[in-house]
N, C-alpha and C positions, 0 to 999 in steps of 0.2 A: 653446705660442707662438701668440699671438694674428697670424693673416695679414691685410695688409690687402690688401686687391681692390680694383681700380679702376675708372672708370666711360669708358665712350665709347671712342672713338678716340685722345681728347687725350695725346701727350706726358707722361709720369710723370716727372718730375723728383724725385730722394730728394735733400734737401737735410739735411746733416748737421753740424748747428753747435752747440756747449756751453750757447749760452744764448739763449733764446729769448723770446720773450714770453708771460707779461704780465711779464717781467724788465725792469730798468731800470739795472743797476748796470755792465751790460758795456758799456756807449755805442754806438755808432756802426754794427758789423755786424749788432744786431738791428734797426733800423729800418731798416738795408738789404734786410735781408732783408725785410721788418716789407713794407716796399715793394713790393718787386720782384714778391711776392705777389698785394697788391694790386694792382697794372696787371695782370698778368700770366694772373692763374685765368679770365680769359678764352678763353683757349686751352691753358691746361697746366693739367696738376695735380700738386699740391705735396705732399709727404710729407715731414714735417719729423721727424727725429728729435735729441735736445735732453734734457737736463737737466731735471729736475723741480721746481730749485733757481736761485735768484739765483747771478751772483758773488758769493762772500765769503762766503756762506750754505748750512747742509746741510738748513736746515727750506726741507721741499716747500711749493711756492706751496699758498695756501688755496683756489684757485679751480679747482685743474687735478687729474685722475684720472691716476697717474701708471702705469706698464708695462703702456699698451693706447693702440688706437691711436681719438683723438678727433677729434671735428669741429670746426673751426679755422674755417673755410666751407664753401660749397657744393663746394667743389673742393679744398680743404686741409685735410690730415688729420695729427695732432703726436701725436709718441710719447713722451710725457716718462718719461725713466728714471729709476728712485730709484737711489740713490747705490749701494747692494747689485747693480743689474746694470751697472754701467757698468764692464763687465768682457771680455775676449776674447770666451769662448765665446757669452755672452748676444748680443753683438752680430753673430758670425759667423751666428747662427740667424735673427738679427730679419732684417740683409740680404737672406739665402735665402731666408727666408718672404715679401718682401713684392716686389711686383711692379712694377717702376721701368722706366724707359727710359735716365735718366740721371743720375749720381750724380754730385750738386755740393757739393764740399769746403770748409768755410771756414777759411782759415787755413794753417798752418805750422807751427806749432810744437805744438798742442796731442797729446798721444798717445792719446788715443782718441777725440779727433772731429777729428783731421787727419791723422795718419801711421796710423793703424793701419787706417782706413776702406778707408786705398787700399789697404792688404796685402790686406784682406778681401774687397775689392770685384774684385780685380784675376782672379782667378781666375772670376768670375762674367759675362765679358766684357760688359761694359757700358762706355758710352762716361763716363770722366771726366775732370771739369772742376773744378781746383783756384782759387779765388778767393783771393787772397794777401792782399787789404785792405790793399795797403803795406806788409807784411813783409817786402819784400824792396828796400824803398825805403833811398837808405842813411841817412837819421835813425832806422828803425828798429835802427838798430844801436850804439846810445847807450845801449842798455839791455839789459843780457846778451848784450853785444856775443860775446864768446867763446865762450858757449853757443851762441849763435844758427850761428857760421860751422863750430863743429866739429860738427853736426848736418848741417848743411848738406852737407860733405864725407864724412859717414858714409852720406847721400841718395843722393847722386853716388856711390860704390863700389857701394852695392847698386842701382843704379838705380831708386829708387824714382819716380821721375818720366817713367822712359820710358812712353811711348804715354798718356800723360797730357796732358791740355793746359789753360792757366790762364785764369783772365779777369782785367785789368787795367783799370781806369777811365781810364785815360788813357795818351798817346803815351810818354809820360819811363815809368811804371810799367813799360809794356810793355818798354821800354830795357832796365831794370832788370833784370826777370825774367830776360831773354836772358842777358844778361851771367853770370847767377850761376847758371842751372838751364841752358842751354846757347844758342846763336845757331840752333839748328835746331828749337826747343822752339814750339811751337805757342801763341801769344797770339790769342785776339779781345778786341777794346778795345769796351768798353759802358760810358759813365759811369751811377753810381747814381742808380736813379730816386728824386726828390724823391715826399715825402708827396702824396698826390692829393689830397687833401681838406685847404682851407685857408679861413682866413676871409676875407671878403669886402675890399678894401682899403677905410683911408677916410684920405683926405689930412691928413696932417698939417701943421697951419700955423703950431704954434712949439714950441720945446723947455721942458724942465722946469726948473725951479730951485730946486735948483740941478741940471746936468744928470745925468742919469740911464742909467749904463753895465752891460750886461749881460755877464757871464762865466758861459756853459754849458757844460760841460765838466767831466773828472774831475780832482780834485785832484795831480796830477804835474809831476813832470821837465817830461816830453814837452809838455806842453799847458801849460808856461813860464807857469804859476800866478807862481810867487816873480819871476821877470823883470816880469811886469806890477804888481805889489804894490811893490817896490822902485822901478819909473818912477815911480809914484806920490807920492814923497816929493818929486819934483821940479815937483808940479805945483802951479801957484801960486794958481789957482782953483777954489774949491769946486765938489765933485764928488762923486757918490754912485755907488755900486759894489757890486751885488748880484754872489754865486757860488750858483751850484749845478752839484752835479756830486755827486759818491760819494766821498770820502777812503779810497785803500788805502792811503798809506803816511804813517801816523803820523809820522812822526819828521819826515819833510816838511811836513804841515800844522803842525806846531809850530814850526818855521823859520817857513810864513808868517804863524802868528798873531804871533810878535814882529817880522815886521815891521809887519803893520798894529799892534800896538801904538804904532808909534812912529812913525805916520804924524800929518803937521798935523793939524788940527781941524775942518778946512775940509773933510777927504776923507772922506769916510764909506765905509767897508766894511764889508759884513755877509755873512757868509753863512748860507744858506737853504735847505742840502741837498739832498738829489737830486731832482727836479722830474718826476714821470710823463709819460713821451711824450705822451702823452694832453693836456694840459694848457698843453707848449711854447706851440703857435702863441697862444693865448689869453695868456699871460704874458707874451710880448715885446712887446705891445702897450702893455704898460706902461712901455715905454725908447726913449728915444731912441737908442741906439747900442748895435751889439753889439761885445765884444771877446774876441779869443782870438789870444795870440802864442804858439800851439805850436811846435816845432820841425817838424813837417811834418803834411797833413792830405791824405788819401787821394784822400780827396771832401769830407768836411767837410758833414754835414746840417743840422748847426744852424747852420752861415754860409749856406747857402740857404735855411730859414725865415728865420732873422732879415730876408734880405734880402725874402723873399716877405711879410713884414709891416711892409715899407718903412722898416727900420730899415740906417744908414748902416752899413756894418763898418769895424772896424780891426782888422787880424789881420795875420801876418807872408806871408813873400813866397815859404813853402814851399807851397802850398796850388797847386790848379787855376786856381784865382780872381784873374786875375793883371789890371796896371792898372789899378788903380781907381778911380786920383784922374781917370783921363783919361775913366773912364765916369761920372764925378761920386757914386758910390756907395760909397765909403769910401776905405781906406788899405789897399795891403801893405809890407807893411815889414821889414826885416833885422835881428832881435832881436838881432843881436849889436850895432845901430846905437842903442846910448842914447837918441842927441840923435835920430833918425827918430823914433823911440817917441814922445816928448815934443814935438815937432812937431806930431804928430799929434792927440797928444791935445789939445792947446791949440788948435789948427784946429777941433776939433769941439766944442770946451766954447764958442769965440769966434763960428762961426759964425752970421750974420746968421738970422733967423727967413725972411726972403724965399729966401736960401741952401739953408737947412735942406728946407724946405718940397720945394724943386727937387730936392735930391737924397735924398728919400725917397720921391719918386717915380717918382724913374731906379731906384731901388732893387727898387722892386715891380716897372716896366715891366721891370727886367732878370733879373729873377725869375720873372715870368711868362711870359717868353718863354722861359729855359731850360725850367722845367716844362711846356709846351705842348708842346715841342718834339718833330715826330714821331717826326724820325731819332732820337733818345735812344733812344724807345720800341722802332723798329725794331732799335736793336743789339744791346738785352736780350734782347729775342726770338731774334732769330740764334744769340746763346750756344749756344742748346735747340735750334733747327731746325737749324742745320750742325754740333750735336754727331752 
């Protein structure tokens, strides 16, 4: 078993999550992490341990050495496991061997990089800190809803969560947690930190033609693909509609290709597959508008790019990101509300170029101002100092 050692004084954070980068197929928790890293290896150091593989995927990335521990940065070191040790005992060693201060969990439901970590860990008295991502929000429960809660209550008999404590992005998460892991349960609230590095803004002074709507996000239920596809049949001005995101469930994307089949002439949808993080910020520059009516959103990364590259959003009204219209920066809206959906969209395909211009501005100023933001910075940090 290969140990890894650490350097300085700094805080050793063992971050333990399924998939990691250069992955792109799992959304939203790796460029959280992807982040959190980045502001962060300033003061900490990071030990990722992770998968050697995509979602969906058993072939090892081509870029990565995988059951040894490498250099990520100056400060961040990834242990990507091939599919062969992603096993009890292998992980009971790798924990023991390496040298951490504090072990941060992503997730809930996964069994060997969310429940069995903490079995493992828990005997090694180390302080841990379980990061839920909204899995215990209740839209996460629309999908193996009944799996999700008799877990849950098999958690709660063995106490797997005592002396454990979570991190929640926001005041409602934190609600949440309480309610279902216990009211005496330990929450600190850190919203995720936005990408650091972003392109420079440059005013936009009219929209395309015909307009030009972006859908980043993974092909599902939850992230209400077929709800936005289906408003679409209602909209009476031409409009164009890129997707990318990752298709896991088949039978779904085939529901929504006949609906765009059988959408006017005027609408155009295409999509354009999974889009490397790497690459986001530079591609939204090409749209006038971003959209995503999921059924609920944690944090939601790509609704703070789009908006940090002064793109207007319309997304639904489960999200952190609340009144929009009153910050002139898009639309939230109640996806079970048709006629809201469609409102929306005709407000922003109609909007005046003078209009436009103003609130893709507010869009960046209000982007930039969250990103800037110190306190963000300081509560992420806090996680690790008053762990």
């Amino acid at each position: 078993m290969i140990v890894s050692r650490v350097k300085g004084n700094r805080k050793k954070v063992l971050i333990v999550i399924d998939w990691f980068l250069p992955g792109t197929m799992s959304g939203g928790p790796v460029r959280s992490y992807a982040n959190l890293i980045e502001h962060l290896t300033d003061e900490f150091e990071f030990l990722v341990v992770t998968r050697d593989s995509d979602f969906g995927s058993d072939r090892p990335y081509d870029t990565v050495i995988s059951n040894t521990w490498t250099e990520f940065n100056d400060y961040t070191k990834v242990f990507y496991l091939s599919n062969d040790n992603v096993k009890r005992e292998f992980l009971k060693e790798l924990f023991q061997n390496t040298e951490f201060d504090i072990a941060y969990i992503n997730g809930i439901y996964s069994w060997y990089f969310s429940i069995l970590p903490i079995i493992l860990l828990k005997p090694l008295g180390k302080a841990i800190i379980v990061s839920a991502r909204g899995m215990l929000n209740p839209q996460a429960f629309s999908v193996k809803g009944f799996k999700k809660k008799s877990f849950l209550k098999i958690a709660s008999v063995f106490k797997l969560y005592n002396n454990v404590s979570f991190h929640a992005t926001n005041a409602d998460e934190a609600s949440f947690i309480k309610s279902i892991i216990g009211d005496k349960t330990l929450v600190q609230i850190a919203p995720n930190l936005p990408r650091k590095l972003r392109p420079s803004f440059q005013q936009r002074t009219q929209k395309q033609n015909p307009v030009s709507f972006i859908n980043l996000a993974r092909v599902s239920v939850e992230k209400g693909t077929l709800i936005m596809l289906k408003t679409l049949s209602n909209i009476e001005q031409p409009l164009k509609l890129d997707l990318y995101g990752p298709i896991h469930d088949e039978v779904y994307w085939t529901q929504c290709q006949t609906v765009i089949s059988q959408l006017p002439k005027h609408i155009n949808v295409t999509y354009k597959g999974v889009l490397p993080s790497e690459k986001i910020p530079e591609t939204l520059t090409d749209y006038d508008f971003f959209v995503l009516l999921s059924e609920g959103e944690n944090f939601g990364h790509a609704i703070i790019e789009a908006l940090s590259s002064g793109l207007p959003v319309l997304i639904s009204d489960k999200t952190p990101w609340k009144a929009l219209e009153s910050k002139l920066i898009g639309w939230d809206v109640d996806i079970k509300n048709q006629y809201d959906i469609i409102k929306a969209f005709n407000e922003a395909i109609k909007m005046s170029e003078i209009e436009y211009s103003k609130c893709s501005k507010a869009a960046f100023e209000y982007a930039e101002a969250f990103i800037d933001n110190p306190e963000v910075l300081k509560q992420n940090k806090a996680l690790f100092l008053n762990a």
